[in-house]
C-alpha positions in Angstrom: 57.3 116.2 90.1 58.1 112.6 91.0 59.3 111.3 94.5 62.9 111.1 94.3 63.3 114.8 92.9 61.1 115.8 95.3 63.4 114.6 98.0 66.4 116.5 96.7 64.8 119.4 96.1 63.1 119.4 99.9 66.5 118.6 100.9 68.4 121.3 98.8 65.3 123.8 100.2 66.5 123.1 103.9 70.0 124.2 103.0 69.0 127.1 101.1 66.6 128.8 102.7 68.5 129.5 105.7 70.9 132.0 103.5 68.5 132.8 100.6 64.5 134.1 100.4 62.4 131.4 98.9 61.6 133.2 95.6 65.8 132.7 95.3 65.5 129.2 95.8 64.0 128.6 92.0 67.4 130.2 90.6 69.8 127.3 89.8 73.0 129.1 91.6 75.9 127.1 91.2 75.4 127.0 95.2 72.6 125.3 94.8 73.5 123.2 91.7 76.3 122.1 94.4 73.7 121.5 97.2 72.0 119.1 94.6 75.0 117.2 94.3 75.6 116.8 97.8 71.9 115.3 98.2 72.2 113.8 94.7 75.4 111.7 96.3 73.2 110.9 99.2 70.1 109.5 97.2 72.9 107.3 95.1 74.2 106.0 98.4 71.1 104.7 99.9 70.4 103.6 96.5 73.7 102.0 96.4 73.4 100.7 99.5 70.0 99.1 99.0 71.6 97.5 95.4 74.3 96.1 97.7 71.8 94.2 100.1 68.8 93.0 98.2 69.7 93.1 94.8 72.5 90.3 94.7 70.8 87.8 92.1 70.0 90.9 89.9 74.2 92.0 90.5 74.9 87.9 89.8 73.2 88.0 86.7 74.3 91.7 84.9 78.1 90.7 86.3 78.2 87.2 84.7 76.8 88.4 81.4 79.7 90.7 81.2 82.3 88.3 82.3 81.2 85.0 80.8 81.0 82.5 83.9 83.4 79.3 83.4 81.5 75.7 83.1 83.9 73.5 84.9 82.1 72.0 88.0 85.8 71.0 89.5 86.4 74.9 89.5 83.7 75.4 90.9 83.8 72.8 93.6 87.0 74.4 94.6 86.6 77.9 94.9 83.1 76.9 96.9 85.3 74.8 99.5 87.4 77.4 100.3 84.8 80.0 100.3 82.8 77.2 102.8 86.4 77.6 104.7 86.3 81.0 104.8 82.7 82.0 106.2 83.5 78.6 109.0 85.8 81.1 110.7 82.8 83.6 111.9 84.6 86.4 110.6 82.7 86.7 107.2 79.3 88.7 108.0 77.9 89.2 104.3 76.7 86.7 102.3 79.0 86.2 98.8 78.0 84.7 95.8 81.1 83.5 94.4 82.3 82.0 90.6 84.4 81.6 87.8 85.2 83.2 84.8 86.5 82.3 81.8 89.7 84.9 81.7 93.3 83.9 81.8 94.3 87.1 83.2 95.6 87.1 87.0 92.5 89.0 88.5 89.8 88.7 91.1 86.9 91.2 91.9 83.8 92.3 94.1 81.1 94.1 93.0 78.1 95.6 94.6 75.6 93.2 95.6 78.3 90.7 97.3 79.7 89.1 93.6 83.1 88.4 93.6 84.3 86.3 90.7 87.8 85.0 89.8 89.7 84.8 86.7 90.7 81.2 85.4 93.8 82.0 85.5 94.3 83.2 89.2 92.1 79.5 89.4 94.9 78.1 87.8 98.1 80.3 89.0 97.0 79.7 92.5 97.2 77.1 95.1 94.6 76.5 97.4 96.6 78.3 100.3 97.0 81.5 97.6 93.5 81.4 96.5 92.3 81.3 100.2 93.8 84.9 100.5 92.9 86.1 97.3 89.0 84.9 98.3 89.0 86.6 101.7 90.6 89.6 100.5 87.6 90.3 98.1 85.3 89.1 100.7 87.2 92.4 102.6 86.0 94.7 99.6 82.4 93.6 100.9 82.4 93.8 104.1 83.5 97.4 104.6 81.8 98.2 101.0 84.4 99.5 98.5 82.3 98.8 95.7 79.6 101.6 96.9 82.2 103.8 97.3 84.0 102.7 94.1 81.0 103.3 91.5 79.9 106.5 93.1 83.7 107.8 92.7 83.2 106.3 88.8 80.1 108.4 88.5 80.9 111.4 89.8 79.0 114.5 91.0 78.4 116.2 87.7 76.5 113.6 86.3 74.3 113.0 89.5 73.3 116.8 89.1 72.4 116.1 85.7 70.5 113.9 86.7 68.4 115.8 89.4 68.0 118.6 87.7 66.4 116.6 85.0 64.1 115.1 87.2 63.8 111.1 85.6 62.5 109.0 88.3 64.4 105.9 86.5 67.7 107.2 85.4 69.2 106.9 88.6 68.8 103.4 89.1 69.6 102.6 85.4 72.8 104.6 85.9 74.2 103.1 89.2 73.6 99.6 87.8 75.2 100.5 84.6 78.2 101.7 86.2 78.3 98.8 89.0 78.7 96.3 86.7 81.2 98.4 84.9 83.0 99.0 87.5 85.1 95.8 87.4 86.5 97.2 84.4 87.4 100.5 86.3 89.9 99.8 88.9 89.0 102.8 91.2 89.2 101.4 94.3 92.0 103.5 96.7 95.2 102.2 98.2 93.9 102.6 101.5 90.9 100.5 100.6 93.1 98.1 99.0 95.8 97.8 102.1 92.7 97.4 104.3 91.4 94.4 102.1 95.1 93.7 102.8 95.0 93.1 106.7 91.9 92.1 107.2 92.0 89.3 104.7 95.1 88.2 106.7 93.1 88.0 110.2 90.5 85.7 108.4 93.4 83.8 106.4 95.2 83.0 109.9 91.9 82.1 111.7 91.6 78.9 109.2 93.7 75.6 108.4 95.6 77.3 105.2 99.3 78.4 105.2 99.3 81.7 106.4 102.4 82.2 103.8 99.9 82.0 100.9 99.0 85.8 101.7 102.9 86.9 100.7 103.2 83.9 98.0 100.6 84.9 96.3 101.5 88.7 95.5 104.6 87.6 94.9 103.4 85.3 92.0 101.2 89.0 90.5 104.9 90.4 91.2 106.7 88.1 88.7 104.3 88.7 86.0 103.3 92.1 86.5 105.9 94.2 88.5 105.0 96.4 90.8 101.8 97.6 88.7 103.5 101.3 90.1 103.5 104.3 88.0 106.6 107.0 88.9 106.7 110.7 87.6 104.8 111.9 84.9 102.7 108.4 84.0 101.5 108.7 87.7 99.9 112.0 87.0 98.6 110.8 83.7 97.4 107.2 85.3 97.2 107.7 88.9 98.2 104.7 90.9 95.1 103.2 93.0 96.7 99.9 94.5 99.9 99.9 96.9 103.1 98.7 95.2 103.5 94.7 94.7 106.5 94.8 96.7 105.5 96.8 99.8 102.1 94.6 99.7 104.4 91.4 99.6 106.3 92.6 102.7 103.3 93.8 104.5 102.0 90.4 104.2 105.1 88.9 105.1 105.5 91.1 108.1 101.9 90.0 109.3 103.1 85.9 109.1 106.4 86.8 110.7 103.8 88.5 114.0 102.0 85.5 114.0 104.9 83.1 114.7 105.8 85.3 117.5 108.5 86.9 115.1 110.7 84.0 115.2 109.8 83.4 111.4 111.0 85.7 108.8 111.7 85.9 105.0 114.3 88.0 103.9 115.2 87.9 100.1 114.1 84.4 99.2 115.8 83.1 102.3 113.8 81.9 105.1 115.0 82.5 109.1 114.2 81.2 112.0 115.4 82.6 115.0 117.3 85.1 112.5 119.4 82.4 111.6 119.3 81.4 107.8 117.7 77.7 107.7 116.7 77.5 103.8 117.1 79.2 100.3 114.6 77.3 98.3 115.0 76.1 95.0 112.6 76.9 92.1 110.4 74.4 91.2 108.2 74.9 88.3 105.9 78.1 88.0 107.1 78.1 92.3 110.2 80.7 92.2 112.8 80.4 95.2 110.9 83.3 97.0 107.7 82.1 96.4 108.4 79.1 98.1 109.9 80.9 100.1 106.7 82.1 102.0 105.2 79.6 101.7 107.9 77.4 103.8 108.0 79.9 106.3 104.3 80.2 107.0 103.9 76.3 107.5 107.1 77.1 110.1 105.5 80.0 111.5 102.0 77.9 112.6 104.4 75.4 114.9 105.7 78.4 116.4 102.2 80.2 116.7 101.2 76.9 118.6 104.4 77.2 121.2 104.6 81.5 121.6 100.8 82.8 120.1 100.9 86.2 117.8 103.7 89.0 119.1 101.7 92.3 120.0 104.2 94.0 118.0 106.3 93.9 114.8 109.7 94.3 116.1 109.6 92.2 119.3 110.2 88.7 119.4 108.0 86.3 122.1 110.1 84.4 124.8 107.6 83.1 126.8 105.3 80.4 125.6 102.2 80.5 125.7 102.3 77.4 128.6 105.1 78.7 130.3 107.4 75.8 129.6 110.2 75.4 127.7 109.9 75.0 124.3 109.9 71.3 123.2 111.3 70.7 119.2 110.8 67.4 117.3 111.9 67.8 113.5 111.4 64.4 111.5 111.7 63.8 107.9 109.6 61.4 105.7 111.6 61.3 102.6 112.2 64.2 101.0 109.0 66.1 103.7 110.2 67.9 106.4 108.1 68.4 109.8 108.2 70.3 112.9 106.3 69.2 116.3 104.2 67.1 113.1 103.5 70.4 111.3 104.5 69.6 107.9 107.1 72.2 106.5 108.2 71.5 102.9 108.5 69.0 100.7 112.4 69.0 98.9 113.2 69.0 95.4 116.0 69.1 92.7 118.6 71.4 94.5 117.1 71.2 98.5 118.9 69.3 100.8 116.1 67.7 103.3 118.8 66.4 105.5 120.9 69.9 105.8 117.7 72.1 106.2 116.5 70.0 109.3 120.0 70.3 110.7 119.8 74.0 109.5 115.9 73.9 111.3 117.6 72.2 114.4 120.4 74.6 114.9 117.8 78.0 114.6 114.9 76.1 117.4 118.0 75.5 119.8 119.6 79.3 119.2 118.3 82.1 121.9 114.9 83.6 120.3 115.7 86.5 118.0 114.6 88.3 115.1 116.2 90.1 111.8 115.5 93.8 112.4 113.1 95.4 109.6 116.0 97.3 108.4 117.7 94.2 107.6 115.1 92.5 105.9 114.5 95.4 103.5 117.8 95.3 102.9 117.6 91.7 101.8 114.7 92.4 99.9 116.2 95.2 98.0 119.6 92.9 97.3 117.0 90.3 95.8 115.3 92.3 93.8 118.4 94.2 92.1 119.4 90.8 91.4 116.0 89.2 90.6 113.7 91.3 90.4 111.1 91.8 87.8 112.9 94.7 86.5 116.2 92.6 86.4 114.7 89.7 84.9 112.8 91.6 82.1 116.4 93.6 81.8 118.1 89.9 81.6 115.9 88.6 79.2 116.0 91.7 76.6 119.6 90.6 76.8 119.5 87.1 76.0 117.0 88.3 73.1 120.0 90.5 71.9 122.7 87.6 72.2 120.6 85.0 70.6 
């Protein structure tokens, strides 16, 4: 008998023979077909485990023969910058290696062994503030380990028993990197997992130089090509949804910036408030919808107020004190069509944005007594933006035009 079955039987044995004679022990009982599961999970852990801690080059390798890896070195120069961002902060433990594939699709993944690749296209979607949060959200998935835990829910304990009971030393391993490096192709990681990759991607994102609005900007971007990737009635028991909705994900995120400024920054709709008084509705510019910008207005607004009030403890209080117990000094300047706060740089105008009225709208909201947009309110917003335009409503919109044409 070789040593791995060995284990799981010893194992199964110290369960069983505290209920059952030893001559019993030799019967497979679906108790003890169970008990082999339980140890047969156990083995694939450790194994799993192991895989995720010494075998990364092996993991490198399988994962870029399945996804092609892209030959561009200014992709790679890029994503390597911000990773070298990233791991600067302290807050990244595990060591990632990190490339680009050749897909178009708006994707990014970690698998065991600490691989994370990106699609081209998120590459190309993305700026860098949006790719920064993409990044250290996958870096999340390593650091508490989804992966294990995402190809030992893909294999499942029936096959592990098979496997016990059949006793080959090698098939384990075999299977577990099989299914590792198909597991970016089986998107079984759990909305809990997925909301924790959420906020703790945010706490590295806010630790570096990059626009804390990037988190929120770039689900929203997902959002407008893909809806809220959120399955209701009968397709949700035929496809399960693993991954939070698009939209509460985008006002999580945006909830997290708005604590950070103190909550004197806030997006509601594609409106950004400061103070809760409305100081820009940007316009679209290019692939950058009004909301999109949106974000990523107010996070460049929210790290001048950071700087004067620090992070509010809670969600729905707004600082008042700053953090040197003075008053509050404001100095908003224009460069053209730039805006800046304090020397923070805030946006840069375009076709339809009035620099001139949104630092007089900027001026009027610093002056006003701190406040804050109750989270009632902004979901309300939210909700009148997306009836209006929404994914569904612009999909709707366009089957029209489609029809008129």
């Amino acid at each position: 008998m070789n040593r791995w079955k060995k284990w799981l039987t010893t194992m199964v044995a110290g369960f069983t023979l505290c209920v059952a004679p030893v001559a019993a022990v030799s019967a497979a009982s679906a108790a003890q077909i169970l008990l082999y599961g339980a140890a047969s999970m156990a083995l694939a852990r450790q194994q799993l485990m192991k895989m995720d801690d010494q075998n990364q080059k092996q993991m490198l390798a399988s994962t870029q023969a399945k996804t092609g890896v892209l030959d561009n070195e200014a992709y790679s120069r890029r994503v390597e910058t911000i990773q070298r961002n990233l791991v600067a902060t302290g807050l990244v433990k595990r060591n990632y290696d990190v490339y680009v594939n050749p897909s178009k699709e708006l994707n990014a993944f970690e698998t065991v062994g600490g691989v994370i690749s990106i699609n081209r296209g998120m590459v190309d979607a993305l700026n860098d503030d949006e790719l920064a949060f993409t990044l250290s959200h996958e870096m999340q998935h390593g650091e508490k380990r989804h992966a294990v835990n995402g190809v030992l829910k893909s294999i499942g304990i029936a096959t592990l028993v098979d496997v016990a009971l059949g006793g080959n030393a090698n098939v384990l391993d075999i299977l577990l990197g099989s299914v590792a490096v198909n597991y970016i192709d089986n998107e079984v990681v759990t909305m809990d997992q997925e909301k924790q990759a959420d906020e703790t991607g945010f706490n590295i994102l806010k630790n570096t130089e990059y626009n804390v609005g990037g988190a929120a900007s770039s689900m929203q971007y997902v959002y407008e090509q893909y809806g809220d990737l959120w399955q209701e009635g009968f397709k949700r028991v035929i496809s399960p949804n693993n991954h939070p909705q698009m939209s509460s994900r985008i006002q999580k995120l945006a909830g997290r910036m708005s604590q950070w400024s103190g909550n004197h920054v806030q997006v509601g709709g594609n409106t950004v408030y400061v103070n809760a008084q409305p100081v820009v509705t940007p316009a679209a510019m290019g692939s950058y919808s009004s909301r999109r910008r949106a974000f990523l207005v107010a996070g460049n607004l929210a790290r001048s107020f950071h700087d004067v009030y620090g992070e509010a403890p809670k969600d729905n209080k707004v600082l008042t004190e700053t953090i040197n117990k003075k008053d509050p000094s404001w100095n908003i300047s224009t460069q053209g069509d730039e805006l800046y706060l304090n020397g923070q740089y805030i946006m840069t105008g375009t076709a339809g944005d009035s620099v001139t009225r949104i630092a007089s709208n900027l001026q009027r909201a610093v002056d006003s007594k701190s406040a804050m947009l109750s989270k009632g309110d902004i979901q309300q917003k939210d909700k009148e933006w997306t009836q209006k335009y929404g994914y569904k409503a612009t999909k709707e919109n366009q089957v029209k035009k489609d029809k008129d044409a």
